[in-house]
C-alpha positions in Angstrom: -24.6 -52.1 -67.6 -21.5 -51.2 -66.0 -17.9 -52.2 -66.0 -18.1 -53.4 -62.7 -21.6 -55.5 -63.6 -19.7 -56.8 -67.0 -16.9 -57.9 -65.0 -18.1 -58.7 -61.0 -20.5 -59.2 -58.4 -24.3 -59.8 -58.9 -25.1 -58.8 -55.6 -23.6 -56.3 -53.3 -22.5 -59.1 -50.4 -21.9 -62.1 -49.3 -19.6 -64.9 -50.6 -20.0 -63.1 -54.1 -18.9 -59.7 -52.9 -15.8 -61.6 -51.1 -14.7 -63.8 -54.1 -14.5 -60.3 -56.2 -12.7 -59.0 -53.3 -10.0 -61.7 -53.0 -9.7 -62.3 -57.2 -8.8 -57.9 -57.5 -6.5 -58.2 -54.4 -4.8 -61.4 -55.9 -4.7 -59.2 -59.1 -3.4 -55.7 -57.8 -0.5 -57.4 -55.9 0.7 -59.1 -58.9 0.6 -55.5 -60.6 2.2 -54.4 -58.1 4.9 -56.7 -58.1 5.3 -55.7 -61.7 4.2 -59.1 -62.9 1.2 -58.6 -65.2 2.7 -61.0 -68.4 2.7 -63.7 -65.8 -0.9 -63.1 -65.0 -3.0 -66.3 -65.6 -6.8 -67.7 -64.2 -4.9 -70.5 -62.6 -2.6 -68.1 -60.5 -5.3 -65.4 -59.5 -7.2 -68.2 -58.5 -4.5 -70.0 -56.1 -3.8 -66.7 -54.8 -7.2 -66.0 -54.1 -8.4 -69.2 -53.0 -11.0 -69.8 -55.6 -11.6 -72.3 -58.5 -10.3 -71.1 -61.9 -13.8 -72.2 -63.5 -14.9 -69.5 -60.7 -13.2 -66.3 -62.4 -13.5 -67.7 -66.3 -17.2 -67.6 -65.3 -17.2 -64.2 -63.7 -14.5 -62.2 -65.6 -13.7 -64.6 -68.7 -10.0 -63.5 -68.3 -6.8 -61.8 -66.9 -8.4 -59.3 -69.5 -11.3 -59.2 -67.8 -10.1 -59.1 -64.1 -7.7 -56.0 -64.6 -10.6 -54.1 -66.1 -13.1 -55.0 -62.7 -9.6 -53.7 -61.2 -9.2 -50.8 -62.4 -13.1 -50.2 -62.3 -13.2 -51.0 -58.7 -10.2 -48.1 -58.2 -12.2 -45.5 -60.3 -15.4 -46.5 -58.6 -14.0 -44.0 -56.1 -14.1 -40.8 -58.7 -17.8 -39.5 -58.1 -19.6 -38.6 -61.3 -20.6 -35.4 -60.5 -23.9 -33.8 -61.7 -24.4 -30.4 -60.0 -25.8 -28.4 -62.8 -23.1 -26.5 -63.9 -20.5 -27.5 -65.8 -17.8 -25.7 -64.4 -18.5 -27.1 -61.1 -18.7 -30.5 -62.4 -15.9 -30.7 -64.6 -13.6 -29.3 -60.9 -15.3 -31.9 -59.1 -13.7 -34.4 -61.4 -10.5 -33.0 -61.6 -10.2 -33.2 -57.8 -11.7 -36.6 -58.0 -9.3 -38.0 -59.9 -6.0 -35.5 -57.7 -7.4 -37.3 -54.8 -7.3 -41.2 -56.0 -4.1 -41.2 -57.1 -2.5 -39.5 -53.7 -3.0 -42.8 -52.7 0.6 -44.8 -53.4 -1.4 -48.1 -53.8 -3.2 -46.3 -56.5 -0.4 -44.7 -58.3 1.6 -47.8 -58.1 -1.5 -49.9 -59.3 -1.6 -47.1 -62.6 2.1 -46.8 -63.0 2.1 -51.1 -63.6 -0.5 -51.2 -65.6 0.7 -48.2 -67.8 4.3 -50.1 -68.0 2.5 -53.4 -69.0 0.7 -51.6 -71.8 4.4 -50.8 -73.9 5.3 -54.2 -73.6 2.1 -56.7 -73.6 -0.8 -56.4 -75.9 -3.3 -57.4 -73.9 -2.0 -54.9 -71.0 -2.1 -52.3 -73.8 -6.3 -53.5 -74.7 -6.6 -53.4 -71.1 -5.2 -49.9 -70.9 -6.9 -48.7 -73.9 -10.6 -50.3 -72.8 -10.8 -49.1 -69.1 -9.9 -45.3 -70.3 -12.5 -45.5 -73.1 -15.0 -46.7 -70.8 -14.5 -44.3 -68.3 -14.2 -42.0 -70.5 -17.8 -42.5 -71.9 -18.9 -43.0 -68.0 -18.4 -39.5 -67.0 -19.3 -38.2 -70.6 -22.8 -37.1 -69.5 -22.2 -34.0 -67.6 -21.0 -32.7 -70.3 -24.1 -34.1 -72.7 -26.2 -32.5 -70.0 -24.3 -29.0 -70.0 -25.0 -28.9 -73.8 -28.7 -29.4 -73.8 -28.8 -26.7 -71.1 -27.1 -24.3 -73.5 -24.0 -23.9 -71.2 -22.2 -24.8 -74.4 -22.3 -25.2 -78.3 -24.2 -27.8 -79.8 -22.1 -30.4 -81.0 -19.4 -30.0 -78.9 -17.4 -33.1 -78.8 -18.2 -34.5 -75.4 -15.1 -37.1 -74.6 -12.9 -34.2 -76.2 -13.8 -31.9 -73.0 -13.7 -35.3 -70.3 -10.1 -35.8 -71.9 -9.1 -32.1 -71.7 -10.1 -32.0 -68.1 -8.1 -35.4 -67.1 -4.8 -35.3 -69.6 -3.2 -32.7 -67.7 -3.4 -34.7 -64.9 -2.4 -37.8 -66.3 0.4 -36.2 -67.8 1.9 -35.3 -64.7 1.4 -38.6 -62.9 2.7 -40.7 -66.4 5.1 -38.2 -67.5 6.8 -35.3 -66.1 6.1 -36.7 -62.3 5.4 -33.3 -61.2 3.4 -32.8 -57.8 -0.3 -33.1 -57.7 -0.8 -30.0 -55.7 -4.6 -29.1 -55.0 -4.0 -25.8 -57.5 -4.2 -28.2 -60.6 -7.4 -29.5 -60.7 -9.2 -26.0 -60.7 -7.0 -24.9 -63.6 -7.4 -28.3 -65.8 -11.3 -28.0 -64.8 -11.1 -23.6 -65.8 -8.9 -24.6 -69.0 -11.4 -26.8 -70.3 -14.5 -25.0 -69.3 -13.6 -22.5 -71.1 -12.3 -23.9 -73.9 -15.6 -25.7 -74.4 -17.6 -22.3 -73.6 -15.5 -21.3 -76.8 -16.3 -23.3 -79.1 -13.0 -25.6 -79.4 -14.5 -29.1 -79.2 -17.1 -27.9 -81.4 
């Protein structure tokens, strides 16, 4: 089962598809107002015209809103699966370089990164989504070991968070440009580290 299924739709459309859409709206604009300790069912639900009992049925929680959120915004990194490793591993670099061109995106990461120093539950939220998208886009690399393209036992969410840190680090931290040039050199970086032997 997927984030999305844990925390969302049972069907692709209809009034199900449009409730999930409203409740992440409601959710992403009070993120992006900076707002997330004053998140509560009651006022996702007013802003997104629904009963409360709708979302504690569907989500259980603010907790498990953000997570759909921020599942929903992933949703549009591809999990690539090309047969090679190298290829697979720039695929998702460039994935992830495109989302967050997007201001709506950054600002929706930024917000959630801010609420995780000062709330607990923004830091579980935080802490959950990466882990589970982490562990998501952990099979190309399982798949890359049993084709020999690396050593046995190598450490696969070592080599998903080699290739994404960098990244991160520049969005969270030092603010630098996302310039196309970094995703192939995160992707070569940790291709070859992995080739190597390091997250053995």
């Amino acid at each position: 089962m997927t984030q999305q299924q844990a925390h969302g739709s049972v069907r692709p459309g209809g009034r199900t598809a449009r409730t999930r859409a409203a409740v992440l709206e409601a959710a992403r604009e009070r993120l992006g107002a900076g707002q997330y300790a004053e998140l509560t069912v009651e006022g996702l639900a007013a802003r997104a015209g629904v009963h409360p009992s709708t979302i504690r049925r569907r989500w259980g929680s603010v907790h498990g809103v953000v997570l759909d959120l921020f599942d929903h915004v992933a949703g549009e990194i591809s999990i690539p699966d090309t047969g090679s490793l190298h290829e697979d591993l720039r695929l998702l670099a460039e994935g992830i370089l495109t989302l967050y061109t997007s201001a709506q995106h950054r600002n929706t990461l930024f917000r959630m990164v801010a609420a995780a120093t000062a709330h607990p539950e923004g830091e579980r939220t935080v802490r959950d989504f990466f882990a589970a998208r982490t562990r998501q886009v952990s099979g190309m690399v399982r798949h890359a070991a049993a084709r020999g393209e690396i050593p046995p036992g190598t450490d696969v969410l070592a080599v998903i968070e080699a290739v994404s840190a960098p990244i991160y680090y520049r969005l969270l931290v030092s603010r630098q440009p996302l310039e196309p040039g970094v995703a192939r050199r995160t992707a070569d970086a940790a291709y070859h580290a992995a080739r190597a032997g390091a997250f053995a």
